[in-house]
C-alpha positions as CSV (number, residue, x, y, z in Angstrom):
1,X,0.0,0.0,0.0
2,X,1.2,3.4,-1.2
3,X,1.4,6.2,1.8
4,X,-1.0,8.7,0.5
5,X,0.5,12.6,0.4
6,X,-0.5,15.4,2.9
7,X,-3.3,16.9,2.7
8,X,-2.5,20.5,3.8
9,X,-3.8,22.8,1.0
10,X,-4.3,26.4,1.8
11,X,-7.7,28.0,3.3
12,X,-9.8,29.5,0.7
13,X,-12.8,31.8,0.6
14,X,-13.8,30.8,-2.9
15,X,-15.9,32.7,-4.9
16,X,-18.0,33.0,-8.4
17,X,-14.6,34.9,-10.2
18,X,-12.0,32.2,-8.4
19,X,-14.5,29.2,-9.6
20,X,-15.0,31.1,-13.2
21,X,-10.9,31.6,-13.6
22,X,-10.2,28.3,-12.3
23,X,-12.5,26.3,-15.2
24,X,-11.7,28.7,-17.8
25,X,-7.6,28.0,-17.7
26,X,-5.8,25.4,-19.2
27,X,-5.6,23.4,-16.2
28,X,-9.6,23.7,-15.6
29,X,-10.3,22.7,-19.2
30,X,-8.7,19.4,-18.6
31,X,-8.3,18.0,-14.9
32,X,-6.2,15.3,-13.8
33,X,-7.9,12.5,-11.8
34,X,-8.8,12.9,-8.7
35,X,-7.0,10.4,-6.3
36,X,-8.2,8.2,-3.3
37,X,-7.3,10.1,-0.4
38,X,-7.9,7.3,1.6
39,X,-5.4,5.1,3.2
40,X,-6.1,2.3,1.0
41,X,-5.1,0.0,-2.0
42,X,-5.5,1.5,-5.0
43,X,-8.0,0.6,-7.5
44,X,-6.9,-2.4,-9.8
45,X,-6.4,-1.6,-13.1
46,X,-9.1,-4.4,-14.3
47,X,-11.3,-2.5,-12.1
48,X,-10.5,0.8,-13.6
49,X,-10.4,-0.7,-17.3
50,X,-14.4,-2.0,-16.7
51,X,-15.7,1.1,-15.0
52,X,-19.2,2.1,-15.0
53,X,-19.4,5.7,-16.5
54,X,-21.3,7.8,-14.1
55,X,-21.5,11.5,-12.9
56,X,-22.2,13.8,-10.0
57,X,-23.5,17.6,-10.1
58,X,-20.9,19.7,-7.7
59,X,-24.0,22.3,-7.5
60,X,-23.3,25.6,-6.4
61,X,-25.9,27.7,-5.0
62,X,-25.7,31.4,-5.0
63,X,-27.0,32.8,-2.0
64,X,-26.8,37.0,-1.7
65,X,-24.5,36.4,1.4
66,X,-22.4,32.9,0.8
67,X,-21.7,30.4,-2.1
68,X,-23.4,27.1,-0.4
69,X,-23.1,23.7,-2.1
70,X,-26.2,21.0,-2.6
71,X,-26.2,18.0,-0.9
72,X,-28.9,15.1,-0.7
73,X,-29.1,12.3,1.7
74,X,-29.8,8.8,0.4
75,X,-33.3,7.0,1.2
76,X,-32.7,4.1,4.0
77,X,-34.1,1.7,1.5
78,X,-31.5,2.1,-1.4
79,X,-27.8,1.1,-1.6
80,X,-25.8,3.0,1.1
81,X,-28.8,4.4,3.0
82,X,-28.3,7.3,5.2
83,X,-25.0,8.4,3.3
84,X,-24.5,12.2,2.3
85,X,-23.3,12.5,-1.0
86,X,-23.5,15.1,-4.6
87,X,-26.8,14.3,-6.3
88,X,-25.6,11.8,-9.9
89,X,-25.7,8.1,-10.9
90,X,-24.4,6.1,-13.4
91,X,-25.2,6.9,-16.9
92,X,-27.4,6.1,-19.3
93,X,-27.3,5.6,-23.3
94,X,-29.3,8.1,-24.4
95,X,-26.9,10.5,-22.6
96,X,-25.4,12.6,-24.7
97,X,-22.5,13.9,-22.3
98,X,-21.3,13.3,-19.0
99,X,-23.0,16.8,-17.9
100,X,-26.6,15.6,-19.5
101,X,-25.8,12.5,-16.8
102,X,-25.6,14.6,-13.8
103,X,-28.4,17.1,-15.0
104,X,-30.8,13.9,-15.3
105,X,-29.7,12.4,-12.2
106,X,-30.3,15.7,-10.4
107,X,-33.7,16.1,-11.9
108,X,-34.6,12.7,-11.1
109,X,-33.5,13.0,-7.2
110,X,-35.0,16.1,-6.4
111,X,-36.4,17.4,-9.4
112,X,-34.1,20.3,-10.2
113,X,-34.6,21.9,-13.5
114,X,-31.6,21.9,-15.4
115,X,-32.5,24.9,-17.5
116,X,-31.2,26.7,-14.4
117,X,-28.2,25.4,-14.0
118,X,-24.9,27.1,-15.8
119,X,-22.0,24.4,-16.0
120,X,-18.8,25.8,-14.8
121,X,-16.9,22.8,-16.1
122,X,-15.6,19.1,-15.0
123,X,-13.1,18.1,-12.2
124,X,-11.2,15.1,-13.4
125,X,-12.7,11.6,-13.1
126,X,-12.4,9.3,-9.6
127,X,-12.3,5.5,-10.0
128,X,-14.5,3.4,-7.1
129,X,-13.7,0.4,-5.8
130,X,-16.8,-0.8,-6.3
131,X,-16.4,-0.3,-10.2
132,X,-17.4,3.2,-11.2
133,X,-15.4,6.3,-13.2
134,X,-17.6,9.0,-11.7
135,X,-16.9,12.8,-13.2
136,X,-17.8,15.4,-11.1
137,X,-19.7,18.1,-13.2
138,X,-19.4,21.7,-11.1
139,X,-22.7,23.7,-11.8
140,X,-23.7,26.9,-10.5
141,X,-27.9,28.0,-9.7
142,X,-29.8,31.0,-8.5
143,X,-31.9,30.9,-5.6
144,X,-35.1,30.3,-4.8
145,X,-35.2,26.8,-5.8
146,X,-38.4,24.4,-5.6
147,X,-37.0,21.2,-4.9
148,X,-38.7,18.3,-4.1
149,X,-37.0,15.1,-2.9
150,X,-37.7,12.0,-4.8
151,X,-39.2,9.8,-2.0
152,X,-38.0,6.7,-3.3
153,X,-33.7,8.0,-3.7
154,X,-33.7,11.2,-1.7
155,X,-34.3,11.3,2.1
156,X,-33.4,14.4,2.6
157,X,-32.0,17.8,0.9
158,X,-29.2,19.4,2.3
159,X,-26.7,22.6,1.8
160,X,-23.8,23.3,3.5
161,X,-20.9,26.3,2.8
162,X,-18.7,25.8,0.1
163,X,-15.9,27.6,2.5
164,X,-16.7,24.7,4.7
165,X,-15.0,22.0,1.9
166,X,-12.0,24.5,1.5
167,X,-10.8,24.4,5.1
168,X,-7.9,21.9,5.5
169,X,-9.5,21.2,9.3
170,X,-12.9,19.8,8.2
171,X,-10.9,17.1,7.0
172,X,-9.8,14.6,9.6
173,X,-9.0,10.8,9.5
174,X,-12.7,9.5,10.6
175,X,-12.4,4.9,10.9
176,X,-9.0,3.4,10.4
177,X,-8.6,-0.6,10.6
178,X,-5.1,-0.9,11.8
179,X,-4.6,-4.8,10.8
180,X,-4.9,-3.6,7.5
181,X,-2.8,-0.6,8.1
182,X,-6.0,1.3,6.4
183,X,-7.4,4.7,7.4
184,X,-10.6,6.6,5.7
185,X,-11.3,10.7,5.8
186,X,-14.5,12.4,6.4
187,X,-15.8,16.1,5.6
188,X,-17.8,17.3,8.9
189,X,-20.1,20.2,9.3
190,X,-22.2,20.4,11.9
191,X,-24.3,17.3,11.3
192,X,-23.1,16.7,7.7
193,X,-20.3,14.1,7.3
194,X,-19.5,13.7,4.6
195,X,-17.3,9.7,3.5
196,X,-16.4,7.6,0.8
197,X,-16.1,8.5,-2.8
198,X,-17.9,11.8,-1.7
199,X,-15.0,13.1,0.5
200,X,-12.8,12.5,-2.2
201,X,-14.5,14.1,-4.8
202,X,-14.7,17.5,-2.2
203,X,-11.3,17.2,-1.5
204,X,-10.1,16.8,-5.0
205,X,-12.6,20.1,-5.7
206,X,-11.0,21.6,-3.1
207,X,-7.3,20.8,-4.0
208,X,-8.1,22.3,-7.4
209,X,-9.1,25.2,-6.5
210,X,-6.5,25.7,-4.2
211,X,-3.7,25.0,-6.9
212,X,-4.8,27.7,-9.0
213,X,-5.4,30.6,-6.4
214,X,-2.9,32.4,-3.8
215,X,-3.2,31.0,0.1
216,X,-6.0,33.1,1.8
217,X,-4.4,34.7,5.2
């Protein structure tokens, strides 16, 4: 097992210019991978070679006084019930892009219109163990929204501060299994934790942003 990097990135404040620059450079217009951030093995290349194309909506809501980002929390009767996590799924073959994946998904969830939504861009794509390539698609929307949770996915609908994922301290080593010499990160705010492919995804976000913008004092 490969010891994972440090992850100390600067504090940010982000906002709508920083987000703008970011996926309008050269870097922003095509993203590395994100990596696992989690103390793991790495996915295996038969795994990654396989992968289920799918996508998740990074939404950004524009509030007068902060930039918040959208969460949902899964239904307790579906696949990883209770988990917090970027509304998306795998794709479909009528989709005619990864973005028209995460739009879908989104409307399907909670029934967000995607007319409303203005793509900012991609963040590179992050490989599952359990078999998916899942591209982030960063979107941003104008408040108010009439959302309704789809009762059968979507327990509950959720925003939290998009300053909140750029802090280095919301991140913390949350389970580690020691015989296996393993260790997994959450993303916490207030009642919000945030786990598993999601945290990565945020902290990849996060390390993105923080790559192409000064440290924040």
């Amino acid at each position: 097992m490969k010891t994972q990097p440090a992850f100390k990135p600067p504090d940010l404040d982000p906002n709508l210019p920083l987000l703008e620059a970011y996926f309008a450079s050269e870097v922003g217009r095509a993203p590395e991978g994100i990596r696992n951030y989690h103390h793991e093995d790495p996915v295996a290349a038969v795994v990654r070679e396989s992968a289920t194309p799918a996508s998740v909506l990074v939404l950004i809501v524009e509030h007068p006084d902060a930039l918040r980002v959208l969460l949902t929390r899964r239904h307790a009767d579906i696949s990883y019930p209770g988990q917090i996590c970027f509304p998306g799924g795998r794709a479909d073959p009528g989709d005619a892009s990864v973005e028209a994946t995460a739009l879908r998904e989104a409307h399907e969830e909670i029934d967000l219109d995607p007319s409303l939504v203005r793509i900012l861009g991609r963040l590179g794509d992050y490989y599952t163990q359990s078999g998916f390539r899942v591209t982030p698609v960063v979107g941003v929307v104008e408040p108010p929204l009439a959302l309704t949770a789809n009762p059968r996915e979507v327990a509950e609908i959720l925003e939290v501060p998009l300053k909140a994922l750029t802090r280095a301290a919301s991140y913390q080593i949350w389970r580690r299994v020691p015989e296996r010499s393993q260790a997994f990160y959450a993303m916490e705010h207030g009642d919000v934790r945030l786990t598993g492919p999601t945290v990565c995804i945020a902290m990849g976000f996060y390390e993105a942003l923080a790559g192409a913008s000064s440290p924040v004092p």
